[in-house]
GUGU-421503 format. One line per 10 residues: number of its first residue (from 0); their letters; for each residue x, y, z of N, C-alpha, C. Coordinates in steps of 0.02 Angstrom, whole numbers, plus 50000, padded with zeros to 5 digits. Last residue first. Layout:
# GUGU-421503
NUM) A) X,Y,Z,X,Y,Z,X,Y,Z  ...;
This chain:
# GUGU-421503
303) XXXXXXXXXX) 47767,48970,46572,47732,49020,46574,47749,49070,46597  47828,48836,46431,47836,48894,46494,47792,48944,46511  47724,48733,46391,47783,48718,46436,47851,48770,46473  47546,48713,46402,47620,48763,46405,47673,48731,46441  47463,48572,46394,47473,48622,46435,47554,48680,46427  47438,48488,46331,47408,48556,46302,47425,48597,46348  47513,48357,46247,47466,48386,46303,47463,48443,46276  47596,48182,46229,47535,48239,46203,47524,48289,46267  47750,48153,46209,47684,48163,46267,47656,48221,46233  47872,48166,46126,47824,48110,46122,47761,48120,46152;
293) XXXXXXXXXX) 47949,48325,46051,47926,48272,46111,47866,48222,46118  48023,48439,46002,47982,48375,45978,47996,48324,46015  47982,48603,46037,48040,48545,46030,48003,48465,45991  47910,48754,45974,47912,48697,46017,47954,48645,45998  47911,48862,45914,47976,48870,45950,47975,48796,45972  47825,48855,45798,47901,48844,45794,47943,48840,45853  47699,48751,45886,47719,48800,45868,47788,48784,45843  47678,48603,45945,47664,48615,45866,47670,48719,45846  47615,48651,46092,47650,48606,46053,47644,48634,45984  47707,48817,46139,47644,48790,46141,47678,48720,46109;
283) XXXXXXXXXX) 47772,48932,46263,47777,48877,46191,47725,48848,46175  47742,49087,46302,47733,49027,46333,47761,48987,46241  47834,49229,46350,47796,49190,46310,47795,49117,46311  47943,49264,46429,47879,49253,46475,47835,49231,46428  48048,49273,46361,48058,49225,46401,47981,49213,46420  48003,49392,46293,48030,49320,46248,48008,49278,46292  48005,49488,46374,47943,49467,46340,47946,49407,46304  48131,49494,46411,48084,49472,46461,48028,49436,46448  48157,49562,46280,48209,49469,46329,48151,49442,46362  48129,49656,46256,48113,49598,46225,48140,49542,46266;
273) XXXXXXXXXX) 48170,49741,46384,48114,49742,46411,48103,49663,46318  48295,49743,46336,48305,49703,46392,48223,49702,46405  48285,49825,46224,48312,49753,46225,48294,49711,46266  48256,49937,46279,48210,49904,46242,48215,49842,46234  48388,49961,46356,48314,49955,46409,48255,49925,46360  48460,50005,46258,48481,49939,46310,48406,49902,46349  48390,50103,46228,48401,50046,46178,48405,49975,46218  48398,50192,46339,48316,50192,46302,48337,50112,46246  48548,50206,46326,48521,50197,46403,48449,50178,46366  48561,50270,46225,48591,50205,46205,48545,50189,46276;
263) XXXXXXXXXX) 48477,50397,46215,48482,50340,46176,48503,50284,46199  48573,50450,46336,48518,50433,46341,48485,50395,46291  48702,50470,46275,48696,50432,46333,48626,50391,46357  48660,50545,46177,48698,50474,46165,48680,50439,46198  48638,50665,46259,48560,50623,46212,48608,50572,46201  48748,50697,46335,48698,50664,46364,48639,50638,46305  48833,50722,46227,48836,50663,46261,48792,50648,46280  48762,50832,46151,48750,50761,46127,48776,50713,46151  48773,50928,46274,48707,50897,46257,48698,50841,46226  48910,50931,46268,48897,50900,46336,48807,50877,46314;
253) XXXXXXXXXX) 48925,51005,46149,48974,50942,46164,48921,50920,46244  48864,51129,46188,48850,51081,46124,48866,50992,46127  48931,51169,46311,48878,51162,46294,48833,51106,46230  49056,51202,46227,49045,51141,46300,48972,51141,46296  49017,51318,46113,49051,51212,46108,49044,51174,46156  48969,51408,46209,48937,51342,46161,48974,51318,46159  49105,51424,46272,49054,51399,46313,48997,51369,46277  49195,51470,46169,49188,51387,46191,49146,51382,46249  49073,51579,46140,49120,51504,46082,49135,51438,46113  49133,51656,46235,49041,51627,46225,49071,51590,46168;
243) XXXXXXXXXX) 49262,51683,46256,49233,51649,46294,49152,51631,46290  49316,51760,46158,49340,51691,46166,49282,51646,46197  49256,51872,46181,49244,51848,46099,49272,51762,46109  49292,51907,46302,49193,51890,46276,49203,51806,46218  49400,51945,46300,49364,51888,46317,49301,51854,46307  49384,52034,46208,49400,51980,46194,49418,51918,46220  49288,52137,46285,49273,52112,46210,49323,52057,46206  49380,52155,46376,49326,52127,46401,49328,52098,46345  49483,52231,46294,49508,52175,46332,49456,52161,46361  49426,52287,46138,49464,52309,46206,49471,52217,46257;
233) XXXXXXXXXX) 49485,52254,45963,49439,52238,46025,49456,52269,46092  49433,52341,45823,49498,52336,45876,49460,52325,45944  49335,52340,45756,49375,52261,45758,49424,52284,45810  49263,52453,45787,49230,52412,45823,49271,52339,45813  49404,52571,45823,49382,52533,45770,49336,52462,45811  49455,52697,45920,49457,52639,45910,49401,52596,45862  49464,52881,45852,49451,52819,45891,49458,52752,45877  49621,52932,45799,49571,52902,45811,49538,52859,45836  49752,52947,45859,49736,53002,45804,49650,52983,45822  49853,52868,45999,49820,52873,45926,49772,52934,45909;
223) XXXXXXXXXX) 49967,52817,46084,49934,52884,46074,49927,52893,45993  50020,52708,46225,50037,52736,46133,49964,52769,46118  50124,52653,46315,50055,52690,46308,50084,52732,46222  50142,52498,46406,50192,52537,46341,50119,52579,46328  50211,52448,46568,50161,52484,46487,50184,52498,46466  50313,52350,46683,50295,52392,46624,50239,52411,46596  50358,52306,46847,50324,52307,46798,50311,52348,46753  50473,52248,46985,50450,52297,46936,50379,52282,46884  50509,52239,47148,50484,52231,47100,50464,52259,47044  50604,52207,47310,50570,52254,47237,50561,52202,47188;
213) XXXXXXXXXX) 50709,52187,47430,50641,52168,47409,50599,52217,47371  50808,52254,47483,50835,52213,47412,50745,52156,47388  50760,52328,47572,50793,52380,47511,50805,52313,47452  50658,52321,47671,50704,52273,47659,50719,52290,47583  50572,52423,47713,50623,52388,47780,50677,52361,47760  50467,52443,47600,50511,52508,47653,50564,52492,47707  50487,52386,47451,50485,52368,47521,50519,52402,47554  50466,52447,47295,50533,52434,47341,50489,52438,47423  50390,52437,47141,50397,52421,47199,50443,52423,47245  50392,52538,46975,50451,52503,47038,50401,52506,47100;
203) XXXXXXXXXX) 50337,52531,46826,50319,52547,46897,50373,52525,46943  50379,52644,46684,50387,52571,46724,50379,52575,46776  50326,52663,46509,50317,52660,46566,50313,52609,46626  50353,52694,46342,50359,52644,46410,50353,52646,46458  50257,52801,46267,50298,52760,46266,50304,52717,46317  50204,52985,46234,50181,52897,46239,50245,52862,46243  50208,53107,46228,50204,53092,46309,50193,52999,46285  50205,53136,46095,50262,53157,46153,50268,53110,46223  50058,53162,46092,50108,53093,46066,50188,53079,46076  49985,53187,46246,50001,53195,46169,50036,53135,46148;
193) XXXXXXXXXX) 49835,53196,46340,49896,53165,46346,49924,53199,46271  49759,53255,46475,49769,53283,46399,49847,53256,46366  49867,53202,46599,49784,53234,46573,49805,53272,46491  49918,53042,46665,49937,53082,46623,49849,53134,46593  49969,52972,46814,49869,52987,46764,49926,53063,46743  49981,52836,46906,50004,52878,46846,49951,52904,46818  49988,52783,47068,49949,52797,47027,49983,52857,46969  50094,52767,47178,50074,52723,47127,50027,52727,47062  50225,52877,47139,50177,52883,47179,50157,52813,47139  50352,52980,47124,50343,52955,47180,50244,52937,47187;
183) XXXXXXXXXX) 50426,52979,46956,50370,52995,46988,50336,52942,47054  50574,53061,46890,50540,53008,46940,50477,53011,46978  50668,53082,46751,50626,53104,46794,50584,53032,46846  50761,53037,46626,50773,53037,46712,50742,53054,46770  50716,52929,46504,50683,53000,46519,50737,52981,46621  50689,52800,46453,50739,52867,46419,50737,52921,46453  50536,52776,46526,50587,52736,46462,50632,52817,46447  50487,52845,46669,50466,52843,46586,50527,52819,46558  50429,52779,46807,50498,52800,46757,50460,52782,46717  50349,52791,46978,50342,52808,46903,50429,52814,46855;
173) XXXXXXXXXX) 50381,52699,47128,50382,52754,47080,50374,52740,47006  50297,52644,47296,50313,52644,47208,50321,52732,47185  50339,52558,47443,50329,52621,47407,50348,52610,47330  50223,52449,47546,50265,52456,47482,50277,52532,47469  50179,52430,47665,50150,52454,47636,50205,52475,47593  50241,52234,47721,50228,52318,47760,50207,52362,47681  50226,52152,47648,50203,52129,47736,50194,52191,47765  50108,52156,47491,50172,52165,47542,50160,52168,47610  50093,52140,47335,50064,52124,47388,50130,52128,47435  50050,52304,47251,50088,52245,47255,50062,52216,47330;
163) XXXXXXXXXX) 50009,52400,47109,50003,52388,47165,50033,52338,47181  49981,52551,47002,50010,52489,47010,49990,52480,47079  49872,52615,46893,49898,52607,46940,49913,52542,46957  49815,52752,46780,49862,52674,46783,49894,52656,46842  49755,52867,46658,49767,52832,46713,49772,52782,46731  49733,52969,46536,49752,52880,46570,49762,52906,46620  49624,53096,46447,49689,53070,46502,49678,53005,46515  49653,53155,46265,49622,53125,46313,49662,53101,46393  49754,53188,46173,49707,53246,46210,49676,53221,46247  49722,53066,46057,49779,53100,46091,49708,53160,46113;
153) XXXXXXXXXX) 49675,52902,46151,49653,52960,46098,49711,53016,46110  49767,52766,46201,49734,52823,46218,49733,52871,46169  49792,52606,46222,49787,52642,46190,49748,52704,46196  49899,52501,46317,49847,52555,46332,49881,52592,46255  49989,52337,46336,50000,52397,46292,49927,52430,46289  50100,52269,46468,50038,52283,46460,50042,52338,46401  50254,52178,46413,50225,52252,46452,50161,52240,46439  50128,52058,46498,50182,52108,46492,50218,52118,46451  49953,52020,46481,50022,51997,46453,50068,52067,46484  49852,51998,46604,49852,52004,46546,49951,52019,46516;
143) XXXXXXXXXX) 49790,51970,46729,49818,51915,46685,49809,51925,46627  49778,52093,46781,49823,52055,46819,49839,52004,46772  49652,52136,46709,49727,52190,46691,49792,52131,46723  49530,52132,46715,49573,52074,46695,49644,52075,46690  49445,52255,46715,49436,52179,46785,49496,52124,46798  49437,52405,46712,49488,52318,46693,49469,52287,46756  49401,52525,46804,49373,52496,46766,49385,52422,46723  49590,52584,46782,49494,52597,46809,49470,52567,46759  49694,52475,46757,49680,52519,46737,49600,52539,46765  49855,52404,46839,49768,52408,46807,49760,52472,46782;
133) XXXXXXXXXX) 49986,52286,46877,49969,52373,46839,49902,52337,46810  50050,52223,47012,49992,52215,46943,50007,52300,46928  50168,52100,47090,50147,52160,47074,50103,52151,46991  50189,51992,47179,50129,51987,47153,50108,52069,47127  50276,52045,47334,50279,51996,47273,50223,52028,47232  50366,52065,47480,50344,52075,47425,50345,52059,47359  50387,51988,47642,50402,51994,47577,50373,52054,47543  50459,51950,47805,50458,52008,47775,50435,51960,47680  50370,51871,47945,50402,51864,47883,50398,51947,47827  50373,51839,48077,50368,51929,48073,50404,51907,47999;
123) XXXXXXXXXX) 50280,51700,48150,50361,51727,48121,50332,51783,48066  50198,51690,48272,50177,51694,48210,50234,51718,48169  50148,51597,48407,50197,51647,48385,50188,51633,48303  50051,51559,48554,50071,51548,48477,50094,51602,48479  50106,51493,48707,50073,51534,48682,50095,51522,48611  50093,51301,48737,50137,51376,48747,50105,51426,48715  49963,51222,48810,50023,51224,48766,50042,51291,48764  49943,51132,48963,49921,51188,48943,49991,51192,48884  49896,50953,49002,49953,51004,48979,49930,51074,48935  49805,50872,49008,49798,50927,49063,49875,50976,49053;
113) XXXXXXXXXX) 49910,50733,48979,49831,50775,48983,49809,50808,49051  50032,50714,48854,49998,50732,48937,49929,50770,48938  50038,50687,48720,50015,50642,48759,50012,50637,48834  50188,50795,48750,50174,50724,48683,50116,50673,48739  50147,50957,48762,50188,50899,48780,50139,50832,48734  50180,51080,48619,50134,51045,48688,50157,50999,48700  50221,51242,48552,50244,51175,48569,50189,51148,48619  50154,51327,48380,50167,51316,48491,50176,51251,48494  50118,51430,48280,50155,51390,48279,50142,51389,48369  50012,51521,48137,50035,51509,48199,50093,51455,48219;
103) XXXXXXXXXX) 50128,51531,48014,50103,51498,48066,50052,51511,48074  50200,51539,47877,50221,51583,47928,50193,51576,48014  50170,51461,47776,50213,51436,47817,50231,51481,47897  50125,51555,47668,50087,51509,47719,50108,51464,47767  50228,51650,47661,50173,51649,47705,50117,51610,47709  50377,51531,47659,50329,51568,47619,50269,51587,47647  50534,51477,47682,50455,51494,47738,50429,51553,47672  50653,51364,47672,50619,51418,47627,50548,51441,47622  50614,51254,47787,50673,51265,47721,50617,51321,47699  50612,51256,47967,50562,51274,47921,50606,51301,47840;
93) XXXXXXXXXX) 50628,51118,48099,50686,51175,48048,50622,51201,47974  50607,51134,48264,50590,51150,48194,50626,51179,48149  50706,51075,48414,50699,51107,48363,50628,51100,48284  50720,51032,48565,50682,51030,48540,50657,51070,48474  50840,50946,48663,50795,51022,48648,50797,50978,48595  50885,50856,48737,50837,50870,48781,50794,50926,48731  51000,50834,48654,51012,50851,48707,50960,50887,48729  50886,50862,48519,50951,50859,48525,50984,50875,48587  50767,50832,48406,50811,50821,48469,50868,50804,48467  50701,50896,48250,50741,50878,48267,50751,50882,48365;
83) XXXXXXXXXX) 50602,50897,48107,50602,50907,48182,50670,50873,48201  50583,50994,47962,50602,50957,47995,50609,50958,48075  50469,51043,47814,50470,51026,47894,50518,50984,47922  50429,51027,47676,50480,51053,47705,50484,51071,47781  50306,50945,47703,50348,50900,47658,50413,50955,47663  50180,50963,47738,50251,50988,47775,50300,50962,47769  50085,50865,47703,50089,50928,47700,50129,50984,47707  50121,50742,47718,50146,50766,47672,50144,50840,47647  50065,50715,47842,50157,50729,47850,50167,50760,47786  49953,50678,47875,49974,50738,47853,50022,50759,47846;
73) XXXXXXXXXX) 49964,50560,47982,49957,50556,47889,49943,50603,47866  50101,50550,48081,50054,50597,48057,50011,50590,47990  50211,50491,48098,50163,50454,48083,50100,50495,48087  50310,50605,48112,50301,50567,48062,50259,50519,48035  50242,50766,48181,50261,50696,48180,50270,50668,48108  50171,50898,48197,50248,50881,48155,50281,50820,48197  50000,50932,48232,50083,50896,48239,50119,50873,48200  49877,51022,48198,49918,50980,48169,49985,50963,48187  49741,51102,48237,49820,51114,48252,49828,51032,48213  49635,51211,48107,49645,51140,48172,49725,51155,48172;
63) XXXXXXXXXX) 49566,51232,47992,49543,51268,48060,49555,51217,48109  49571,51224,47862,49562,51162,47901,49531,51191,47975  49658,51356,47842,49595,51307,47805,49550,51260,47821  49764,51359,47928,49703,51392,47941,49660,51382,47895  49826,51246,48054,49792,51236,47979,49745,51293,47971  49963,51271,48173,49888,51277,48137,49871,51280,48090  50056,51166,48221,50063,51204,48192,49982,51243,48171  50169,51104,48350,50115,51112,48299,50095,51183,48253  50294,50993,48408,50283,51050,48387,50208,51050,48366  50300,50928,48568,50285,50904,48511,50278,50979,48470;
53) XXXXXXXXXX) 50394,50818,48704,50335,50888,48686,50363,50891,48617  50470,50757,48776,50424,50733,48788,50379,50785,48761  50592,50793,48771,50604,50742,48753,50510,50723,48726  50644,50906,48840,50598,50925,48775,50570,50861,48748  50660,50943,49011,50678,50907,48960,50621,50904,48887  50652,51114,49074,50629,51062,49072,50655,51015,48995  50709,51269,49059,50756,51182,49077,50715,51127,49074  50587,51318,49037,50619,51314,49090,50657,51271,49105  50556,51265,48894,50519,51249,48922,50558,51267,49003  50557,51281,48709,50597,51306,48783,50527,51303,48832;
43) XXXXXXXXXX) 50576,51261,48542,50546,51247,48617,50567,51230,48672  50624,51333,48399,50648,51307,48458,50594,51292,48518  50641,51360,48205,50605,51365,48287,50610,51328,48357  50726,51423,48090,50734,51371,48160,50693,51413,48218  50705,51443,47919,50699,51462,47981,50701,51409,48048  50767,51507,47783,50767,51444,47807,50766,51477,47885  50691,51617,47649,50738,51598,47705,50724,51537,47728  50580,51670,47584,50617,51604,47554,50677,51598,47611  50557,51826,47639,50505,51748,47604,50583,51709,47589  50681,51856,47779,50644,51895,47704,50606,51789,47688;
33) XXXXXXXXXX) 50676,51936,47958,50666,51856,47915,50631,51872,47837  50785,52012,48021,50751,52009,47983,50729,51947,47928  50903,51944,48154,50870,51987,48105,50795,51963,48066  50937,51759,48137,50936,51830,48170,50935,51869,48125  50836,51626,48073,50896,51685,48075,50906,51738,48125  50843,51533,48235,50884,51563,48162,50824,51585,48110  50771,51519,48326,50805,51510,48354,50858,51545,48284  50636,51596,48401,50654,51587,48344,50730,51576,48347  50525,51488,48516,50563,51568,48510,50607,51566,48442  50386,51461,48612,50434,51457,48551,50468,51519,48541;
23) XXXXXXXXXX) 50356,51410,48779,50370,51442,48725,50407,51426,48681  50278,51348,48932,50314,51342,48875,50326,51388,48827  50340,51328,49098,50317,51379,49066,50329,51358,49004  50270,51213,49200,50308,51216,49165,50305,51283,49109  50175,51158,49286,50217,51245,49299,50260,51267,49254  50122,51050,49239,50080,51120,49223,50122,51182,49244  50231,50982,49263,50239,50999,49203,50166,51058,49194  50208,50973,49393,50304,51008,49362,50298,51026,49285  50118,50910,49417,50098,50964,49433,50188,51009,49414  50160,50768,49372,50112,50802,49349,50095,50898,49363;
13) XXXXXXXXXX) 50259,50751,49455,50264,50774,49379,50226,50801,49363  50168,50753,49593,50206,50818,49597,50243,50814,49512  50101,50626,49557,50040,50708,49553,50085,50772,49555  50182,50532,49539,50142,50549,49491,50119,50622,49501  50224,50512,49657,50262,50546,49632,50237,50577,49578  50094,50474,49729,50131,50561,49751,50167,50601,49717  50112,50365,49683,50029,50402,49674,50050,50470,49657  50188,50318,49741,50194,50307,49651,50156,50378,49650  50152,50319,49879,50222,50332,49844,50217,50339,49764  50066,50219,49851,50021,50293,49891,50092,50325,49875;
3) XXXX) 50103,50091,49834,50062,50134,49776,50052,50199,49797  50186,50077,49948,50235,50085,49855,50169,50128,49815  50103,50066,50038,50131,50114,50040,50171,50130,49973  50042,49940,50000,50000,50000,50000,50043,50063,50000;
């Protein structure tokens, strides 16, 4: 009695070493400024406590769940750049080339204690900028349309054209005209009463206000015509249009005579199968063609 009331005791004071246990993640590499595609080390510190026994995770924010960086995880493949590592009691994440969806949440918890409170989440302070567009008011489609982008404008009339980018802190852009040394501090370009002087290349620069080697660029080319546009010169809705009701009949077209095929042959199979039945359920008689030739008189059907 006394070994179990001893076990009991020792049990309740781990137990109660590991709720005091303070946990956290802390970033163990790089120092400084973390830019997109770096390689990052997360660490779990637990007051000297041994790591042996606690588990990284991570949160799914699609999924809306935490997920452990185990191997018998059958989500392992999701974090197919994830490595865990122990090493003298600690407790590393190595994260290869962190892209913001990689950026977390992230907290350590112990492996299979219950009643273990897990460490607070930490969300790595990832620097990028990427995904720069030039639109135009009014373009819906301006992002997936070819570079340089080429705007045609009446001469005497004004453009306007603005760029934008996606970034962790609020990007600054400037204006350069092709050949020209002037610099225009802003994202939005709006030339008024334009001429033919004023047409040619135009290039937006992105540059990230923290991290000088995170930029981006993008081009137009604005060219300045005499007359209006011609009902064959299409604008960029118009040719989607022009693409896109064509092969939406053809799918259309194509998907109706599958289904009447489908449905024919489905109405054929079913006629067949409704003669079978009617075959089989017709009776023989004697002295018809179908009947056999057999010695015993009778009259009674030999299928019904």
């Amino acid at each position: 009695m006394k070994w179990f009331l001893s076990a009991l005791l020792l049990a309740c004071l781990c137990f109660q070493t590991v709720l005091n246990t303070k946990l956290q993640v802390v970033i163990k590499e790089p120092r400084g400024p973390i830019v997109e595609g770096s390689d990052v080390i997360l660490q779990c510190v637990g007051d000297g406590a041994d790591m042996s026994q606690y588990k990284f995770q991570m949160y799914h924010k699609w999924l809306k769940t935490w997920f452990s960086f185990d191997t018998k995880t059958p989500f392992r493949c999701w974090y197919y750049s994830f490595n865990v590592t122990r090493e003298n009691g600690e407790l590393f994440l190595q994260v290869k080339e962190m892209y913001k969806w990689h950026a977390g949440p992230y907290r350590c918890i112990s492996n299979g204690t219950d009643g273990q409170l897990p460490s607070e989440n930490i969300t790595v302070p990832l620097q990028y900028l990427n995904g720069i567009s030039i639109s135009e008011p009014g373009s819906l489609f301006s992002r997936y349309m070819r570079d340089p982008r080429v705007v045609r404008v009446m001469r005497g009339k004004d453009v306007e054209i603005k760029c934008s980018a996606f970034s962790s802190e609020p990007p600054e852009y400037q204006w350069k005209r092709e050949g020209d040394d002037w610099i225009y501090p802003s994202n939005n370009l709006k030339i008024v009463k334009i001429t033919p002087e004023e047409a040619g290349t135009y290039t937006c620069k992105a540059s990230h206000p923290s991290i000088p080697s995170l930029t981006q660029s993008k081009s137009v080319l604005i060219k300045v015509v005499d007359e209006p546009l011609t009902s064959l010169q299409l604008s960029e809705m118009n040719l989607i249009l022009a693409i896109a009701i064509p092969a939406g009949i053809l799918f259309l077209t194509v998907v109706t005579v599958i289904t009447y095929m489908c449905k024919a042959k489905r109405n054929q199979m079913k006629g067949l199968q409704l003669q079978n039945e009617n075959a089989l359920k017709t009776p023989i008689w004697k002295g018809s063609d179908s009947s056999l030739p057999y010695t015993v008189s009778d009259t009674i059907p030999l299928v019904m």
